[in-house]
N, C-alpha and C positions, 0 to 999 in steps of 0.2 A: 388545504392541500398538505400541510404538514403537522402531524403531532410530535408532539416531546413528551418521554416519557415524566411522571412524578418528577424522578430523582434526580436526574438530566436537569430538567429544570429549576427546581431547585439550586444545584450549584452552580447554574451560570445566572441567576439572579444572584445570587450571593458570592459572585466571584470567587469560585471553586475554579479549582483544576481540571476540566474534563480532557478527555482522551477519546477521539472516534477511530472506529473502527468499520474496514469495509464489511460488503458482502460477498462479492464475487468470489470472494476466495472460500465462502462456505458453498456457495452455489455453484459454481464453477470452478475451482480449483482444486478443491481435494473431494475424494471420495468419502460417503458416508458410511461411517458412524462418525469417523475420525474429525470429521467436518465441524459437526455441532461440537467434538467433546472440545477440538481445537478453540474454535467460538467461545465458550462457557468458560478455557481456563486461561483465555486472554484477559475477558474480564476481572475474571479474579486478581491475576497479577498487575493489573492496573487499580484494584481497590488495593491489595496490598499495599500497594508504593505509593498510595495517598495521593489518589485520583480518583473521579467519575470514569467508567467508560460508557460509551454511546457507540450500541453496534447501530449502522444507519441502511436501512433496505428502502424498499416501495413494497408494502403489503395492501393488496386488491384497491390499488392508485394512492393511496397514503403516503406520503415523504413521512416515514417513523424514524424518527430518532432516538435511539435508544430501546432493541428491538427484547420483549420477552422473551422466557425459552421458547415458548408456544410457538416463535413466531420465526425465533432461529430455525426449529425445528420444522417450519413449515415450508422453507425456501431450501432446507439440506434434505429433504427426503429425493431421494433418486427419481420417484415419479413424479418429483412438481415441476410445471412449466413456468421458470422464469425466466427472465428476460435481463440478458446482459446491459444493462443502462450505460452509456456515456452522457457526456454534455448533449449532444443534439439527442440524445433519446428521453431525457428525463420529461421533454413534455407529452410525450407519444404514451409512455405507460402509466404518469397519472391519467391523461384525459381517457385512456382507452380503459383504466381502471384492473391495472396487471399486476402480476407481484414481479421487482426487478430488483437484480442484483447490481447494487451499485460499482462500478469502477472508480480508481483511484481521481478520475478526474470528476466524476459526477458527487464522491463522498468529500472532495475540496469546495465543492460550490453550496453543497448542503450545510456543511459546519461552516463554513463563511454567512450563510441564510442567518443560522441561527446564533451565531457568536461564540462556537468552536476552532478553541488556536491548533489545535496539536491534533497530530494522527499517525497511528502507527499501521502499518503494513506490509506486507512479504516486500516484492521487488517494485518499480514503478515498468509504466510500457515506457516504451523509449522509438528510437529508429531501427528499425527492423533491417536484417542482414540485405542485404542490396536496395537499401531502402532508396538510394537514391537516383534508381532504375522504376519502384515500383513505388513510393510516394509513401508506402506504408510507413506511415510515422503515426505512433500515440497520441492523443489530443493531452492523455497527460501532462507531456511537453510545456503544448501551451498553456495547461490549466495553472502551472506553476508558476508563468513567468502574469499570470494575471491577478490569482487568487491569492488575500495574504494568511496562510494556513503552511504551518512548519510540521512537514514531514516524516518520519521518520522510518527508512526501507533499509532492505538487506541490500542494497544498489541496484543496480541495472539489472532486471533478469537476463540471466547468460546467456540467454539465447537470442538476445538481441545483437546489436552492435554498437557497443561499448563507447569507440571511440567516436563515432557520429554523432551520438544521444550529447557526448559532454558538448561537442562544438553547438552541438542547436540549442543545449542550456543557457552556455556562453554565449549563446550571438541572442539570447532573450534575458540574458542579465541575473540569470537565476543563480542566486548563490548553491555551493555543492559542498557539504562538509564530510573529510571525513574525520567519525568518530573514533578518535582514538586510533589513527592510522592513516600513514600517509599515501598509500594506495588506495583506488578504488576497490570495492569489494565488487563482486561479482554473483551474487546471489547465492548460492551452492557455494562458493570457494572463497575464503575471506581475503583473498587479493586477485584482481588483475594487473594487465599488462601497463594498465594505466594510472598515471598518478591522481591523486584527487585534488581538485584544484585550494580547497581550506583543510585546514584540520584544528581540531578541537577535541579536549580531553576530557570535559567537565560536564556536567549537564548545567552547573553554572555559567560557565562559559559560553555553553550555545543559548540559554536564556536571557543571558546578553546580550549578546549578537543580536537574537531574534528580535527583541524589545528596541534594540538600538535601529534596527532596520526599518520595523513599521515607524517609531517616533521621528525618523527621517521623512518617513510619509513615501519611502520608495514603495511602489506597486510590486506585489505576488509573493510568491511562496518563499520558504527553506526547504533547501532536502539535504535531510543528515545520513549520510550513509555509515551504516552500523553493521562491522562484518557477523557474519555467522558465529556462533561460539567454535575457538578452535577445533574442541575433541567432535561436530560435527560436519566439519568442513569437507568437500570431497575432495580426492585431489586431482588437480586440474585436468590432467591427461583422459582418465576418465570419464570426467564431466563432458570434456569436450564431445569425444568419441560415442558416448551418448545423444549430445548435442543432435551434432551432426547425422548420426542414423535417423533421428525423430528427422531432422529438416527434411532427408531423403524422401522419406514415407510423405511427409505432408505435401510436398511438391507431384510427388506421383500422383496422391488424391486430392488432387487439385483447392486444397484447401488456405483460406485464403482471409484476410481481415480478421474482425474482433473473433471469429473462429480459431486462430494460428496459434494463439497463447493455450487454452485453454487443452490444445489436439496436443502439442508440443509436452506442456506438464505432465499430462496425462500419458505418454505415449514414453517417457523419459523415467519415468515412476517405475512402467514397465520393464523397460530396459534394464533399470538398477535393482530390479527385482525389488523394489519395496524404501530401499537404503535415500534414493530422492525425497522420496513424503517424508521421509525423518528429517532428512536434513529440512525441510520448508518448513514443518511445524514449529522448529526448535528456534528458528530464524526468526519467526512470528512470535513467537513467546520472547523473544529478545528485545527484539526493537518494543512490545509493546511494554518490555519492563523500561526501556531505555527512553520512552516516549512520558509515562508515567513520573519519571526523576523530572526531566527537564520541565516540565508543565506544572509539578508541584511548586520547582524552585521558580520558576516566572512567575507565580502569581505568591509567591510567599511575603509576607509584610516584610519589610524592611527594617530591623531594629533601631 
């Protein structure tokens, strides 16, 4: 049910640094070409900084680890049917034998399978704006206070709700770091209204932390929150007002569940005439260089 690539394999028999990376965000999140070329120069920047990366889909029911271009390119073409994966779907689209694009919580349970510490990604889901009317909560949530795989997102996507997401972290024990900043970042804008409950300045330091956590034997994840690079940041007032129009629209078209993110990004993109996908790409390209340091220096021999 699951392959690993060569190379992938290779370094975690030999206690290498790998880096996984999702899919959803080539399948579902951004538009193609941008998709794949996004894909292709994540990787890179995680071989730069003296890491593996592992992009991780389901290609025709396979759990691949470590996916080809071939195979990036076969989940980013606009006419491919795939299949949005969570936790409870990962066994639906092996057995049915589908190509699916992993989420943040289903690409934590696959590198936990295989022996992958570290993952870099845009935002995580969280609790959704009236979530506590409408239940809509992320399984990501939980997959973090279970799974022990350290994180590493632009924060909360904005268009969630911010401050929900940290209390349901909290009340699941999940540590929240922010990197290099004592507010939480906000996906698009590198601060919100909220403070972030740790901070950490190092990639040494959160390889610490992180190493310190699991040899305590505490169960589940890290999420380090790592803001947008400044000169991409939007400013808030706009992002909101963005926000908010996409929420309008989706509400009118009754759209609803693992649908809402993906209508929302897309419909926001719109809005900002283009200026959103820049900001998401660059975010992506951040954390996966900022996920690359920390994963190097954790497994680096000790002098």
């Amino acid at each position: 049910m699951i392959k690993i690539s060569e190379e992938v394999q290779k370094a975690l028999q030999n206690n290498l640094p790998v880096v996984a990376l999702e899919s959803t965000i080539i399948s579902h999140g951004m538009p193609y070409p941008e998709n794949v070329k996004t894909a292709l120069r994540c990787e890179e920047i995680i071989r730069e900084n003296h890491a593996i990366p592992a992009t991780i889909a389901i290609i025709d029911g396979v759990i691949t680890v470590g996916l080809s271009k071939t195979e990036i390119e076969k989940i980013a073409l606009p006419e491919a049917v795939v299949m949005k994966v969570s936790r409870r779907d990962l066994p639906y689209a092996v057995s049915q034998k589908l190509n699916g694009a992993l989420t943040v919580s289903a690409t934590m349970i696959v590198s936990k399978l295989v022996g992958i510490r570290f993952f870099a990604t845009g935002g995580i889901g969280g609790v959704h704006r009236n979530g506590e009317l409408t239940m809509d909560i992320s399984a990501d949530l939980e997959e973090l206070a279970l799974t022990e795989v350290c994180v590493v997102c632009a924060g909360v996507k904005s268009i969630l709700d911010i401050e929900k997401t940290l209390e349901y972290l909290e009340t699941k024990g999940v540590p929240v770091i922010g990197y290099n900043t004592n507010k939480m970042p906000a996906f698009f804008t590198r601060e919100s209204d909220f403070m972030a409950p740790l901070r950490l300045d190092t990639p040494e330091e959160v390889a610490r932390f992180v190493k310190t956590k699991w040899d305590l034997g505490l169960q589940g994840g890290v999420l380090v929150c790592n803001p947008i690079p400044d000169e991409f940041s939007f400013p808030k007032v706009l992002i909101d007002e963005a926000i908010e129009k996409a929420l309008i629209q989706m509400d009118i078209l009754g759209i609803k569940g693992k649908e809402a993110t993906p209508f929302l990004l897309k419909r926001i993109v719109e809005i900002t005439k283009g200026k959103s996908l820049t900001a998401n790409i660059e975010l992506v390209y951040n954390n996966a260089l900022v996920a690359a340091k920390i994963a190097a220096r954790y497994f680096q021999k000790e002098e």
